[in-house]
C-alpha positions in Angstrom: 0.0 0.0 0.0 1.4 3.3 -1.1 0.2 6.5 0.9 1.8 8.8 -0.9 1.0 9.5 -4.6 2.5 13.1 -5.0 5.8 14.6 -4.0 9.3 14.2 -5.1 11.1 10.3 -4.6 15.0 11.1 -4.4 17.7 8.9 -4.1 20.7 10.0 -1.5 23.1 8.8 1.0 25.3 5.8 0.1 23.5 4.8 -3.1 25.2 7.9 -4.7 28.6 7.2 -3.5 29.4 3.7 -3.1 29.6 1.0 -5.7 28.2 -1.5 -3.8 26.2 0.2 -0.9 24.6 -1.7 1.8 21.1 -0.2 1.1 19.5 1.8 -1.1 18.7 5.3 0.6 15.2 6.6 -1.3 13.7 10.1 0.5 10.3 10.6 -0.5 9.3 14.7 0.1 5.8 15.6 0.2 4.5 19.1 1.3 4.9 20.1 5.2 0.4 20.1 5.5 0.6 16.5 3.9 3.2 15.8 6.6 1.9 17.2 9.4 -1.6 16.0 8.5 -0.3 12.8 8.8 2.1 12.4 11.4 1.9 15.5 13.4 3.9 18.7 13.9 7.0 18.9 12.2 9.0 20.9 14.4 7.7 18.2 17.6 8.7 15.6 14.7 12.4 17.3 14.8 12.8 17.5 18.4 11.8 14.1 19.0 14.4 12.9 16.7 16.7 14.8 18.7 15.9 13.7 22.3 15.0 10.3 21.1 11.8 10.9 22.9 9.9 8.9 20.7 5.9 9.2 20.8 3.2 8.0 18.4 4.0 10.8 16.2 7.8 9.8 15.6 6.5 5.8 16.3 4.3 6.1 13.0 6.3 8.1 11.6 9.1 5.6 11.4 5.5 2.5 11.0 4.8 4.0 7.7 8.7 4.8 6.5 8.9 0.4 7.3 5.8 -0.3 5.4 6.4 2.0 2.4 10.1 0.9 2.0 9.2 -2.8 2.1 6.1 -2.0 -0.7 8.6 -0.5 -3.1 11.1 -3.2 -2.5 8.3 -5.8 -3.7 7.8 -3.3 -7.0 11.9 -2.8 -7.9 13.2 -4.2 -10.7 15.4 -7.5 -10.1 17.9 -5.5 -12.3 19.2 -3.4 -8.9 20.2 -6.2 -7.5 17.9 -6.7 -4.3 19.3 -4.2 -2.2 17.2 -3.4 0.9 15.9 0.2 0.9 16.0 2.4 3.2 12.8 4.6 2.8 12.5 7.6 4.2 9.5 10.9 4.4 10.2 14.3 4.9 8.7 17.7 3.8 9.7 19.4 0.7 12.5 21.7 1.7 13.9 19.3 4.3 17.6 19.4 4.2 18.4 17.4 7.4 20.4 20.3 8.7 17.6 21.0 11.5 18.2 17.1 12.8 
């Protein structure tokens, strides 16, 4: 089940660098009302991920990152060969410099 049907997919971390990375890293932006509609408020999101604090906003958060990445593993083609991903949502405009 994918949630999300708008935004921007991008792929970052490792995948870009190494030849053989250990997953592949896939962002998935959406806009910060489609965000916070969903999980809560952003800036609560941010500080939780600081404290390690986690509550049910961070908690389904991270539910929905697991369930999303293992979807679009079942839908990659066999030609990247079978790498987990690593699946990640953020608002557009997230950088991670605020983490």
């Amino acid at each position: 089940m994918i949630k999300f049907t708008s935004g921007k997919i991008v792929i970052v971390g490792s995948t870009l660098t190494k030849k053989l990375p250990r997953d592949l890293d896939v962002v998935h932006f959406i806009s910060l009302p489609e965000f916070e509609e969903t999980f809560g408020n952003f800036a609560e999101f941010l500080k939780e991920g600081k404290t390690g604090n986690w509550t049910k906003l961070r908690l389904g958060w991270s539910d929905l990152c697991i369930e999303q990445g293992r979807e679009l593993e079942r839908r990659i083609n066999e030609g990247l060969r079978k790498h987990p991903i690593d699946y990640k949502i953020f608002p557009e405009g997230f950088n991670g410099d605020e983490t």
